[in-house]
Residue, then its C-alpha position, 0 to 999 in steps of 0.5 A: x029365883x034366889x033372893x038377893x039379900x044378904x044372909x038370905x037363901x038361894x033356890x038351886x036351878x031347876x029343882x026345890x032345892x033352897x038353901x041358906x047363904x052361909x052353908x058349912x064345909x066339912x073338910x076340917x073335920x078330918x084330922x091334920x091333913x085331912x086324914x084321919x079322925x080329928x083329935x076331938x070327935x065328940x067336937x066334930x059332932x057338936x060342931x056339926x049339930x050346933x051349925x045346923x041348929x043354927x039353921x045351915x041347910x048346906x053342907x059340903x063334903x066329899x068321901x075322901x076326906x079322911x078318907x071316909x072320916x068327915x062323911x062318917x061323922x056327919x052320918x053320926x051327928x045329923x042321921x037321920x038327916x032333917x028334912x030340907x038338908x043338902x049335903x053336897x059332895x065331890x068326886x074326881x080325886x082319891x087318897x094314896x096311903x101316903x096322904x097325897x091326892x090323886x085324880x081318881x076319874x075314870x068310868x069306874x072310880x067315879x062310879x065306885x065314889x058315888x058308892x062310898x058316899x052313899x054308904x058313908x053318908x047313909x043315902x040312898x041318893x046323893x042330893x049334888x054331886x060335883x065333879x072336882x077337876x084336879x087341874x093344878x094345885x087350887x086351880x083349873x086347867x083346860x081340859x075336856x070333863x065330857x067323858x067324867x060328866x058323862x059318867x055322872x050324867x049317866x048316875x044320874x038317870x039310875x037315881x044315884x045322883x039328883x044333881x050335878x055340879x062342878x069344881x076348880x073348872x074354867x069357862x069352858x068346861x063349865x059350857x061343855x058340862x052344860x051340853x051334857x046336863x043341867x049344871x045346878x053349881x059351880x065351885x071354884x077358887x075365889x076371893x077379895x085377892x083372887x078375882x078371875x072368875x068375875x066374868x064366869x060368876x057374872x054369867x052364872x048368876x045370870x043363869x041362876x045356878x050357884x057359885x061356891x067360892x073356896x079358899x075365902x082367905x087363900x093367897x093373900x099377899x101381906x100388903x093385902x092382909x092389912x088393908x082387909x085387917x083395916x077394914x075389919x077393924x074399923x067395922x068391928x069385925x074379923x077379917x073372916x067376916x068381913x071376906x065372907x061378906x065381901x062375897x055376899x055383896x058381890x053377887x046373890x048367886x054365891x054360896x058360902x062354905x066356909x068350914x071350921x073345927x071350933x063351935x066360936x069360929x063357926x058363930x063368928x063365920x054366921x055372923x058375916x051374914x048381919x055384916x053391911x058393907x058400905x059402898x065406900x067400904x066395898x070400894x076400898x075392898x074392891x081395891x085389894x084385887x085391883x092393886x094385885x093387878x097392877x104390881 
């Protein structure tokens, strides 16, 4: 069972996998538009170095980042890698030499994917991978995942693989996945603006398996902004902050990833984790989603 205290550690499903709330996600690694090596990689490395001296425990990634680049980094600042690490990454997309994203879901490019991570990132297995549908821009579309589970499934059973997770998947892909295997994770779009998952992250966390919300801050409008910005400023915090432990609060199944290129930033990010949130504060948050709805 995941402990419902903020800032406290969550048990992925079916296995002794504990993780922090407040993870690291290491897409920002890479250079501008994810691609490429970053400016400063002596700062990349310390980035990584200085998160997990402060005790994150959770790490996401994926090989094509860069591609290739943010896994590479993080076998050279973290390998050999602490005892009780997870490194989370995902498969399902690929990069043209243009920079632009592909889906990348057949049988063999899944399974050439699990490879790239394994040989990047310095394992012999991968602790979860997610399967990241493409869907449409940052969200999902409807659409059967059985045969790309499947694929994954099967990995799993040849112990390249120990757990499966999903990304920017609906409801109903989320219960086909499920038919075919254990799901520990699932990550979606989801914030303070944002709110369609409420349902999906309310069943999850009935089941005990984990929701990563990406894009904390993403989408929102100006009116939106301001009203988080008041907050933040009465609480003595970032907006940053007081988004990340909005969704602490919101459910004890929610992980965190939030991800970042400066070591201030990343101090910042952990501190959401000794944020409370009043429940007139959470009210008055809450009422950002609300006003979206009715304009």
């Amino acid at each position: 069972m995941s402990e419902s205290k903020l800032g406290g550690r969550f048990t992925f499903p079916g296995t002794s996998l504990t993780v922090q709330r407040i993870g690291y996600g290491a897409m920002q690694l890479a250079g501008p538009g994810v691609w490429g090596p970053p400016k400063d990689p002596d700062g990349a490395v310390a980035v990584l170095r200085e998160a997990v001296a402060k005790g994150v425990n959770h790490i996401d990634t994926s090989d094509y980042y860069g591609p290739h680049v943010t896994n590479q980094i993080i076998r050279q600042a973290l390998h050999p890698y602490p005892t009780g690490l997870a490194i989370v990454t995902k498969l399902g997309g690929r990069r043209a030499p243009d920079k632009s994203w592909h889906p990348a879901i057949s049988a063999q490019e899944l399974t050439a994917g699990v490879h790239d991570n394994l040989r990047n990132l310095g394992l012999d297995a991968l602790e979860i991978v997610n399967y990241r549908a493409m869907g449409s821009g940052h969200g999902p579309e409807e659409g059967s995942i059985a045969e790309q589970v499947t694929v994954l499934a099967d990995l799993r059973r040849k112990g390249l693989i120990r757990h499966i997770g999903l990304s920017n998947v609906t409801t109903a892909q989320v219960a086909e996945a499920q038919a075919i295997t254990e799901v520990v994770c699932v990550q979606n779009n989801y914030n303070l603006a944002h709110r369609h998952d409420d349902a999906l992250i309310d069943d999850l966390a009935r089941q005990d398996i984990a929701y990563v919300p990406f894009f904390p801050l993403g989408g929102f409008t100006p009116l939106q902004s301001s009203t988080l910005s008041d907050v933040a400023g009465r609480l003595g915090a970032t907006p940053m902050q007081v988004a990340l432990a909005w969704l602490l609060h919101r459910s004890p199944n929610i992980l965190l990833i939030p991800g970042t290129s400066s070591i201030a930033h990343l101090r910042e990010n952990m501190a959401a984790g000794r944020l409370t949130l009043s429940p007139e504060t959470l009210a008055e948050l809450d009422g950002i989603a609300a006003a979206a709805v009715e304009h």
